[in-house]
C-alpha positions in Angstrom: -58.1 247.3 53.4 -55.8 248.6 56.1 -54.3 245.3 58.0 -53.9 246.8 61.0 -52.4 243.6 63.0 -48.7 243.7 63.6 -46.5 240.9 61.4 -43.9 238.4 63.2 -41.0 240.0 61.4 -42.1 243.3 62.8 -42.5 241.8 66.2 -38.6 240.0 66.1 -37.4 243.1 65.0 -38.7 245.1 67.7 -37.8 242.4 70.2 -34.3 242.3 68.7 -34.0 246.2 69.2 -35.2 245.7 72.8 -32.7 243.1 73.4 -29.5 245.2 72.1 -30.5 248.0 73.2 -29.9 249.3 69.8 -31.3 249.8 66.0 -27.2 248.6 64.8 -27.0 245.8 67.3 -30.3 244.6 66.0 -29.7 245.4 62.2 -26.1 243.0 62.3 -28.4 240.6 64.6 -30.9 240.0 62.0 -28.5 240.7 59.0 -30.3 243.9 57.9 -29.6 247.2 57.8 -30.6 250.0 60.3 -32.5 251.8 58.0 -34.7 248.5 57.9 -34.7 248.6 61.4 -36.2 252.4 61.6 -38.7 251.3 58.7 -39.8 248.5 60.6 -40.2 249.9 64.1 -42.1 252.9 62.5 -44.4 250.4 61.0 -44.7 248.8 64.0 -45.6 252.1 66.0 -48.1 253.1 63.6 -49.7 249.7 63.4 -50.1 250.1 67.3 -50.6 254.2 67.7 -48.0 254.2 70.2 -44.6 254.9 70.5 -43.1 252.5 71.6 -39.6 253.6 72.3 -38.0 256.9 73.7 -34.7 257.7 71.1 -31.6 260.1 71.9 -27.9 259.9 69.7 -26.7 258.6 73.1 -29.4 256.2 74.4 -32.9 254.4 73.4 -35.6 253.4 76.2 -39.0 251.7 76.2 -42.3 253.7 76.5 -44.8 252.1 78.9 -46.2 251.0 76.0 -43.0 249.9 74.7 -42.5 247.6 77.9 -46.0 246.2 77.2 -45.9 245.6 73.7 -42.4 243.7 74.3 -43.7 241.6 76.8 -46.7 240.6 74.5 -44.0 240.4 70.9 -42.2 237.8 73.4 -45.4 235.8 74.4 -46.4 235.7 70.8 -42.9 234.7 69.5 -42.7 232.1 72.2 -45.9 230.3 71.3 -45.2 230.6 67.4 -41.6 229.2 68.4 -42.9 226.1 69.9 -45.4 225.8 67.3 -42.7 225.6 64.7 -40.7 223.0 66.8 -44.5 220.7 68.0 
């Protein structure tokens, strides 16, 4: 069975990428490497069929359905947030 629903870590990594504005940034962040980063986004993606971010050498932007996915990872990681600390 293909689980097809995306996983927290998948989600913080994303949101972590959005946030720095890069896969490095995110991969020291979360004290990971990159290539975890890529693995984890492409999961991500595919979990989702979208892409989710545009990538260059020189810069990385969100998709539309980038910017929507990020604003639901942050609503999601909110909520599970503040049910760790209730």
């Amino acid at each position: 069975m293909n689980n097809k629903t995306p996983g927290n870590e998948d989600l913080r990594v994303f949101s972590a990428v959005v946030q720095h504005a890069s896969f490095v940034a995110a991969a020291q962040d979360l004290g990971t490497s990159p290539a975890y980063i890529s693995k984890r986004i492409k999961v991500l993606e595919t979990q989702l069929g979208a892409t989710l971010l545009h990538r260059t050498t020189r810069r990385m932007a969100l998709t539309n359905e980038g910017e929507r996915a990020y604003q639901w990872a942050q609503r999601v990681l909110d909520d599970l947030d503040q049910l760790v600390q209730d």
